[in-house]
Structure formats: C-alpha cells, structure tokens
DOBAVO-810863 format. One record per residue (C-alpha): residue number from 1; residue in one letter; x, y, z. Coordinates in Angstrom, 2 decimals, always signed. Example, Ala and Ser with C-alpha at 12.3 -4.5 7.8 and 13.67 -1.06 7.14 Angstrom:
2
  seza  papa     east    north       up
     1     A   +12.30    -4.50    +7.80
     2     S   +13.67    -1.06    +7.14
***
This chain:
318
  seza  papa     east    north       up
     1     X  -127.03  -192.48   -62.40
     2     X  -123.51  -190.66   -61.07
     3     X  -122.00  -188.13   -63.55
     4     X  -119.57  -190.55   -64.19
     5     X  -121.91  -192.77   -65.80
     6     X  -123.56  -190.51   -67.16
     7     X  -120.68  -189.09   -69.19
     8     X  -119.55  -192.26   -70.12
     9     X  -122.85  -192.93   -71.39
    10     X  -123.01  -190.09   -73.86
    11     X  -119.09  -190.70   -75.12
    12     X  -119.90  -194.16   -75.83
    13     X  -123.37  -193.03   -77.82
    14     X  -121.45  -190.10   -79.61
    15     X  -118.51  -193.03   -80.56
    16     X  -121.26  -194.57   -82.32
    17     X  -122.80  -192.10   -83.90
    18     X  -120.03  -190.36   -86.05
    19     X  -115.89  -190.51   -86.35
    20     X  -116.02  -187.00   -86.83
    21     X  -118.80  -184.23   -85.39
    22     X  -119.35  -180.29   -85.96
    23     X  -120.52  -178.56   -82.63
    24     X  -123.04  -175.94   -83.04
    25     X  -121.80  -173.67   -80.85
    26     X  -122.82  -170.87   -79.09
    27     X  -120.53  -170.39   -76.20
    28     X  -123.72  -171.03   -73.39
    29     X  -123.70  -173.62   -71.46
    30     X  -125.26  -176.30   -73.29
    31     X  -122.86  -176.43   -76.42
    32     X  -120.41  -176.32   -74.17
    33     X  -120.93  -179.13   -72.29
    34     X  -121.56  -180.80   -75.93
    35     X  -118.07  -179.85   -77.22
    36     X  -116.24  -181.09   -74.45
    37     X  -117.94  -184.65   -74.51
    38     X  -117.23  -184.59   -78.23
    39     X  -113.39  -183.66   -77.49
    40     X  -113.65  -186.32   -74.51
    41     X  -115.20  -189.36   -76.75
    42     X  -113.16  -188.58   -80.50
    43     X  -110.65  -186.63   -79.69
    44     X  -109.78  -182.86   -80.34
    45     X  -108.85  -183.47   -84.19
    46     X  -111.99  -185.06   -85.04
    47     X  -114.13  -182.23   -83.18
    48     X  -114.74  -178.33   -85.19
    49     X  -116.95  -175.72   -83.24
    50     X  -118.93  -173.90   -86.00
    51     X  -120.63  -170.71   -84.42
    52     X  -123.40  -168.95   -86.28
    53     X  -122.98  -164.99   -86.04
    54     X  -125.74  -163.12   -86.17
    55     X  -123.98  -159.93   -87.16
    56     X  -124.99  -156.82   -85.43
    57     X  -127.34  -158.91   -83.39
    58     X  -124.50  -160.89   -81.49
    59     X  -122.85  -159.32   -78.98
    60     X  -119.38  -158.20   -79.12
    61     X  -119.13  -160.04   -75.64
    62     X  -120.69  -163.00   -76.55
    63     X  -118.00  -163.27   -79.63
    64     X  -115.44  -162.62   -77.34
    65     X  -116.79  -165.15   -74.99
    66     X  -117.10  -168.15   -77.91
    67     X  -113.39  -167.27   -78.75
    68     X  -111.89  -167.75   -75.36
    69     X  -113.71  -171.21   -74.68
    70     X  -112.99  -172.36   -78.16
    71     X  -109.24  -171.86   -77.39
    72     X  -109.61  -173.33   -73.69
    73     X  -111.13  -176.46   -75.15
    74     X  -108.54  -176.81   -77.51
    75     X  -111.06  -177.46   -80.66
    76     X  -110.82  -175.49   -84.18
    77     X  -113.53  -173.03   -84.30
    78     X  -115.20  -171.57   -87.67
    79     X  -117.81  -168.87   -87.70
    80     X  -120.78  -168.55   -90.36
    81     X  -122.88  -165.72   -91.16
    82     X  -127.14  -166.01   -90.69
    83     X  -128.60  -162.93   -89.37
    84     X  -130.22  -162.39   -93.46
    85     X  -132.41  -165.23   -92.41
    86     X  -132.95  -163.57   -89.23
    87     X  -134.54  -160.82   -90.47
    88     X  -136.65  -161.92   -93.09
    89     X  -138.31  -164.04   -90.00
    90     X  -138.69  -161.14   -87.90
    91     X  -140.31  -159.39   -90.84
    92     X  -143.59  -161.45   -89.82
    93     X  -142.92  -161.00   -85.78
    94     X  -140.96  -162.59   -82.72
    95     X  -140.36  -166.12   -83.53
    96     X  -137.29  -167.77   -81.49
    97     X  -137.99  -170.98   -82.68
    98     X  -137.91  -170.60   -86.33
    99     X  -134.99  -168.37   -86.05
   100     X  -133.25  -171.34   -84.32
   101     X  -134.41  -173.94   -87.09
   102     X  -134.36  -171.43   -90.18
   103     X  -131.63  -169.03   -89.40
   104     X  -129.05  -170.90   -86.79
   105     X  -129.42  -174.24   -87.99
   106     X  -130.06  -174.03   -91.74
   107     X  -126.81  -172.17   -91.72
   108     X  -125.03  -174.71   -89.76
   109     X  -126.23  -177.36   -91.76
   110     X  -124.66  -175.37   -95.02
   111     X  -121.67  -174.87   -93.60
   112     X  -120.62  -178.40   -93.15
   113     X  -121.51  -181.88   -94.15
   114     X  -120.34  -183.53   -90.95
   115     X  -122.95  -184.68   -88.18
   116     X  -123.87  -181.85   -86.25
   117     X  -124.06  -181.80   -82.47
   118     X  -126.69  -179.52   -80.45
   119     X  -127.00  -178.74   -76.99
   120     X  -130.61  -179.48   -76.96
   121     X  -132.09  -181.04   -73.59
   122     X  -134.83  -181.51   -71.33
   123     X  -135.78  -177.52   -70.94
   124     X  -135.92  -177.09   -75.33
   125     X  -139.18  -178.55   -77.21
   126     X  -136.31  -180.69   -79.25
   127     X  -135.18  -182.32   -76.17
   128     X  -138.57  -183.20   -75.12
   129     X  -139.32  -184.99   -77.98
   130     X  -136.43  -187.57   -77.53
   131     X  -134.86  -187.87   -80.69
   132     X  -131.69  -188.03   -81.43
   133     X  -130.81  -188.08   -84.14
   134     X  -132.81  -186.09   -86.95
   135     X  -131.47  -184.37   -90.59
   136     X  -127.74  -184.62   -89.38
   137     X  -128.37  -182.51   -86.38
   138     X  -127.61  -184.50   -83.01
   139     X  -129.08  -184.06   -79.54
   140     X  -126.44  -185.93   -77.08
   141     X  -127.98  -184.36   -74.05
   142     X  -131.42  -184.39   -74.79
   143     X  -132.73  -186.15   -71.68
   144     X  -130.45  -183.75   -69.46
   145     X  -131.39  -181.14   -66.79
   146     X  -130.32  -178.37   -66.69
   147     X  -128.82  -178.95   -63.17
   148     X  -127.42  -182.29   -64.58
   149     X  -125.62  -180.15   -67.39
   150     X  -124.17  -177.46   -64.49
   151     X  -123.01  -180.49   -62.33
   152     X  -121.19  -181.92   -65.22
   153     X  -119.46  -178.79   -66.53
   154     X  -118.51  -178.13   -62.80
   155     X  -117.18  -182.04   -62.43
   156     X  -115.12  -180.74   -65.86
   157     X  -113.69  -177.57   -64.40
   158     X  -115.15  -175.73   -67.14
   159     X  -116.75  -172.65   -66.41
   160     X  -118.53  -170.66   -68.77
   161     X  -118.79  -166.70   -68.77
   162     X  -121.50  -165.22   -69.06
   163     X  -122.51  -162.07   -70.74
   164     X  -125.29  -160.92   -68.37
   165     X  -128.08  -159.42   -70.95
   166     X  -130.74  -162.28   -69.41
   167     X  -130.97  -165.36   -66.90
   168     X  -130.66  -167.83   -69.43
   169     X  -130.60  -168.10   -73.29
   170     X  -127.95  -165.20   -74.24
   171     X  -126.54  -164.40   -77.33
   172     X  -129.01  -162.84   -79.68
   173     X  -129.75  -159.14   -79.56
   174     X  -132.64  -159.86   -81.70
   175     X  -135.13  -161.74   -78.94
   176     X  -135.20  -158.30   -77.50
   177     X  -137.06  -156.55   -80.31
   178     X  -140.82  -157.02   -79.62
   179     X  -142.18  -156.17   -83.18
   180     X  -142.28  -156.88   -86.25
   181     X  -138.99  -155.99   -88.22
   182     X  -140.02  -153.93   -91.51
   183     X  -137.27  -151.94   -92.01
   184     X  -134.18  -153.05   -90.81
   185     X  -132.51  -149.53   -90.30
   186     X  -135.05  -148.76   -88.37
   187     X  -136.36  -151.90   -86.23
   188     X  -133.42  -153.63   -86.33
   189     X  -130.88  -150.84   -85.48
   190     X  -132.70  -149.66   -82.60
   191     X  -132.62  -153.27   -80.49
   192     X  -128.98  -153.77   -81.67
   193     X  -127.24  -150.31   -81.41
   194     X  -129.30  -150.01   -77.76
   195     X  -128.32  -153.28   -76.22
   196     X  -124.67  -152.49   -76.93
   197     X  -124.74  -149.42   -75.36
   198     X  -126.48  -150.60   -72.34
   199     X  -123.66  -153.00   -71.84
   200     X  -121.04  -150.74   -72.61
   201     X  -122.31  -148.53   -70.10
   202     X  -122.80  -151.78   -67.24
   203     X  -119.11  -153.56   -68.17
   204     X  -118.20  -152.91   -64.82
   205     X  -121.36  -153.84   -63.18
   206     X  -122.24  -157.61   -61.70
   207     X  -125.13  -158.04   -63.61
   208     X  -128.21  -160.68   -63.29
   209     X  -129.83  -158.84   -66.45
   210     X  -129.39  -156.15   -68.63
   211     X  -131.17  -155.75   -71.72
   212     X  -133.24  -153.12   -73.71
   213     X  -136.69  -154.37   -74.87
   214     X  -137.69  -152.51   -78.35
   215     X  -141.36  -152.06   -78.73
   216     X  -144.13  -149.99   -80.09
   217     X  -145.89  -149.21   -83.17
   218     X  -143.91  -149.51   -86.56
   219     X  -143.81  -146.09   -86.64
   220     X  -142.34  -145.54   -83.49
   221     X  -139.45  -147.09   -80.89
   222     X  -140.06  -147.31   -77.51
   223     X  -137.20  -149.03   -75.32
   224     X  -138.12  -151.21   -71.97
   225     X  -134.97  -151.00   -70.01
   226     X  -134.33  -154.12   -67.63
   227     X  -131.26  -154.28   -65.55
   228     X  -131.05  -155.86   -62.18
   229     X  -129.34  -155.12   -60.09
   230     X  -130.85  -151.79   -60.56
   231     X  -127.41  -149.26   -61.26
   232     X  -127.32  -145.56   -59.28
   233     X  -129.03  -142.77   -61.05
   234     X  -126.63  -141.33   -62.61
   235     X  -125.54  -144.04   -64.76
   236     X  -129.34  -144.94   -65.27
   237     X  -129.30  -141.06   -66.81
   238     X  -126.30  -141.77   -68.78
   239     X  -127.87  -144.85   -69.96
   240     X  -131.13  -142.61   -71.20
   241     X  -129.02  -139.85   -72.80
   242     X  -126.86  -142.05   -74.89
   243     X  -130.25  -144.45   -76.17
   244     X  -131.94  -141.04   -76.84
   245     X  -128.67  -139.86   -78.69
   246     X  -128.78  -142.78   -81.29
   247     X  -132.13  -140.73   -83.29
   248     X  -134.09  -144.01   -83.87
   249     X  -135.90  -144.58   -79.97
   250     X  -138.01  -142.17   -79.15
   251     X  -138.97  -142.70   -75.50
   252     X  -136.62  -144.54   -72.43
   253     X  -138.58  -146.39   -69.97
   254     X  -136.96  -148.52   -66.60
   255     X  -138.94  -151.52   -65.97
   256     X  -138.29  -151.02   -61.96
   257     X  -141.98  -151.10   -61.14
   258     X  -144.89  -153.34   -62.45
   259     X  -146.29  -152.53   -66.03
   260     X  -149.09  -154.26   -68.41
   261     X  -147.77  -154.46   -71.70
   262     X  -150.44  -153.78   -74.89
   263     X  -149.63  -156.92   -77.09
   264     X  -150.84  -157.44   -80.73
   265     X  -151.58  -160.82   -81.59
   266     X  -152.85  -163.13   -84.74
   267     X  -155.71  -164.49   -84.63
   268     X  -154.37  -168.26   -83.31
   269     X  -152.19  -166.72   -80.87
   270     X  -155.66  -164.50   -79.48
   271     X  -157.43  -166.99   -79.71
   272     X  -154.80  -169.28   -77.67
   273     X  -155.24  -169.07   -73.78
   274     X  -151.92  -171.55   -73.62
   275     X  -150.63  -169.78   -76.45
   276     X  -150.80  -166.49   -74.47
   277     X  -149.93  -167.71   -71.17
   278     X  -146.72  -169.27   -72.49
   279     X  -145.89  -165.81   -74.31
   280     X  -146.20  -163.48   -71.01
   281     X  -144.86  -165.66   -68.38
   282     X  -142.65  -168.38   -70.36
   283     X  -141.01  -166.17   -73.03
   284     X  -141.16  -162.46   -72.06
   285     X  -141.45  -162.39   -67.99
   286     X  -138.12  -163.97   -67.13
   287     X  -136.08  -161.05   -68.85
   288     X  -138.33  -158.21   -66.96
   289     X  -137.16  -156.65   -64.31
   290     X  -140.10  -155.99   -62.85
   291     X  -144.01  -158.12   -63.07
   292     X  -145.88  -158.14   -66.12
   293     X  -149.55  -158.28   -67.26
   294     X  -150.80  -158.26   -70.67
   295     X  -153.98  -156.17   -72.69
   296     X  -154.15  -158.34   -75.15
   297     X  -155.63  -157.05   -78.73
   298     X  -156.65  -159.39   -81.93
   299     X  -154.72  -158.11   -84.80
   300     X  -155.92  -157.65   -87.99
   301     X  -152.08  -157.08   -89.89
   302     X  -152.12  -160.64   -91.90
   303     X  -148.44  -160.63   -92.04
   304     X  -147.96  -160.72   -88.03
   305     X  -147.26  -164.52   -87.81
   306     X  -147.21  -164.31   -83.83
   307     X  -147.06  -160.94   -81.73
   308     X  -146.13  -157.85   -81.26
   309     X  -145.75  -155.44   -78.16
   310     X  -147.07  -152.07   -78.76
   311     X  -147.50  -150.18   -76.17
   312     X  -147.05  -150.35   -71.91
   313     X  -148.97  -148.98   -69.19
   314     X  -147.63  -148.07   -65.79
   315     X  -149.85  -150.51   -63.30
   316     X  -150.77  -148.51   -60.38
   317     X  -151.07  -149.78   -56.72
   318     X  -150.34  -152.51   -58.19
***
C-alpha cells in the first residue's frame, strides 16, 4: 500500500467514525500524525487537541513543543490537569501503562464527550490488539509502523521537535522515577526538579538522551544520570553541583560505563522470567546510557504493585 492510500484509507475510516473528534495529544509523533489526518478528513473546525498536563512532571519543553504544533496545525488546543492520578499510581510503583489508562486517558475522557482519537499503533499493546474503536477512545493508526508513521509525517511536511530526555516516548518526567512514590515532596520532587535542571543545563546541546533516573531506598535519592552524547566535564560538574544543591538527592552517578542495577520486585513480577526480561531490556535499557544487568530481589512490601530500583553496582571488567 503507497502512503497515499494509506492516508486515504484512514480519512475515509475517521469520516465514518465521528463528524467531530478530540485528539489526545501529546505533541510526539504519533498524535501528531493523528491530528493532522483528523484536520485532513473533517476539517480544522470539527478537530480540538486536548493535551493532558502532568504538572511538574511535563516538561516546560514539551509544553512549549505541544503549543507550537497546535498553532502550526491550525486546530484549537485545550489542556487538562492529571498528574493527582499520577501519583496515587506511583504510590504502589512504576506503572506506565496504568498511568496511560488511569491518569492520561481517564482525564481525557472527562474532559470531553466527543470521540477521542489516540495515536496508538503497532509498537503499543493497544495497537496490537486491533481494535478500534473501544469506550470512545479511537485508534486510527493502530496497524501502523512506526516507520510508516515517520514516512507519512515526512510526505506531510510536518516535523515534530523533539525534546531529547529519551529515544522515544517523551513527555513525562515521571517514567524516570524508579520507586515507589510515598511522599510526593520527597519522591516526586527529586525526578521532577532534577530532570529540569539537567535540561536547562543541556539546552544548547544536540542531544540523543538526557534524563536523570531517581532510585534507591524510600529513605534515600540516588540519581542515574544518562546523557548521550556524553557533555565535557565541566558541565557534567555543573550538572552534579546544581542536583546536589536541590537538598532532596543525595548521591550523583553518570551512567557512562556498565552497571547492574539492584531491583525490588513483587512476587509475580520475581517470579516472571518474561516479566523481568521485558522490564530490563524493553522498559528501562533503551533510556541508559550505558548496558544494564539486573540483581533481582523478591520483595516482601505488599503495596509494591511492580518494581522498584534500589540500589546500582559498578560492573567491573565488564
């Protein structure tokens, strides 16, 4: 199938589907793509963006970058609040998938009673499943690549900024914070004040990743530092002094070498060779800057729902 046919595919499908359609949207790629074959197939007055903000868990950048599109594509856009949700999901451990079905799309689906169009596809578990249509949230791309959804924003001329914090999936501050999120002051603070002030401190940098892992025991934050390229010294120790100077993280490590990270786990996940597997490599390896291997340890906290990273261990001739 050409791009040609394959857009005209979708605007026919999204023609019958709704007069009218909300675009969850994030400013990556995906919802992109999604808001412009709305715009293309009902026009721009029948088409709202509706981002979620995640408070002090989005990035200024990221806002900045939703704002700009939204005003390139020519389409209304609203925001609505849902990092509350957030963090009453983190209180029980990392969990990217219910914070996209609890937090961002629960909020979403208050904010409007209009179908609502996703940029699910082929690389989400949604996509996968081929539906389409499911609790007014629509998946017009679900069977696409993600090279078929790059081809077609290039074919477009649309070209989407990115904000650099991680290969793929940006946005969130809160995917960076390895623990579970008791107190939000504390937990919370420390992965959101830190990733802002690693970016501040990289704005003039080309960046393939920058982010600030938060891990360690409840009692105690220790921050992963991933940034490739890897920036001169200097600014590295600028970097250090300012994450030091916030009072909540306790020790500054750069992932520029390999390191085994100590991860907690519940009992299903432990017990889980998939389950693990898909948690080092799938979820956490990709925004590393350096290998990873995993100690992994059976927790006995009942209120950890999946994992938590509490420790790391410099791997040596490695």
């Amino acid at each position: 199938m050409t791009i040609e046919e394959r857009i005209n595919s979708v605007i026919s499908e999204i023609k019958s589907t709704s007069e009218k359609m909300t675009v969850a949207f994030s400013g990556g790629k995906d919802s992109t793509l999604v808001a412009v074959l709305a715009r293309e197939a009902l026009g721009k007055e029948k088409v709202k963006l509706l981002n979620v903000c995640f408070g002090p868990y989005s990035y200024s950048r990221g806002l900045e970058i939703v704002i700009g599109l939204a005003e390139k594509l020519g389409l209304d856009l609203e925001f609505t609040a849902g990092y509350e949700e957030q963090e009453k999901i983190w209180k029980a451990g990392p969990s990217c998938n219910r914070c996209t079905k609890f937090a961002k799309f629960n909020a979403v689906l208050k904010s409007t009673t209009s179908i609502i169009a996703t940029g699910a596809n082929l690389s989400d578990t949604w996509g996968q499943t081929g539906i389409a249509l499911k609790e007014r949230l629509y998946a017009p791309i679900r069977d696409w690549t993600k090279k078929e959804i790059d081809e077609t924003l290039e074919y477009f001329g649309i070209e989407v900024p990115r904000i650099g914090e991680a290969p793929s999936r940006e946005g969130c501050k809160l995917k960076h914070l390895l623990k579970m999120m008791i107190n939000p002051s504390y937990h919370g603070q420390a992965v959101a004040i830190s990733n802002e002030i690693l970016m501040d401190h990289l704005a003039e940098f080309p960046l393939k990743m920058a982010n600030v892992k938060i891990i360690g025991p409840l009692s105690r934050n220790i921050a992963l530092v991933n940034v490739s390229p890897e920036p001169p010294e200097a600014k590295k120790n600028s970097i250090t002094k300012a994450l030091k100077k916030t009072g909540i993280i306790e020790t500054v490590h750069w992932v520029d070498a390999p390191i085994k990270l100590v991860i907690s786990a519940n009992p299903g996940i432990f017990n889980n060779e998939a389950s693990k597997g898909w948690i080092l490599k799938g979820r956490l390896q990709p925004e590393f800057a350096a290998p990873i291997s995993a100690e992994w340890i059976k927790s006995r906290n009942r209120r950890l729902a999946t994992f938590q990273v509490v420790d790391y261990v410099l791997e040596v001739n490695r």
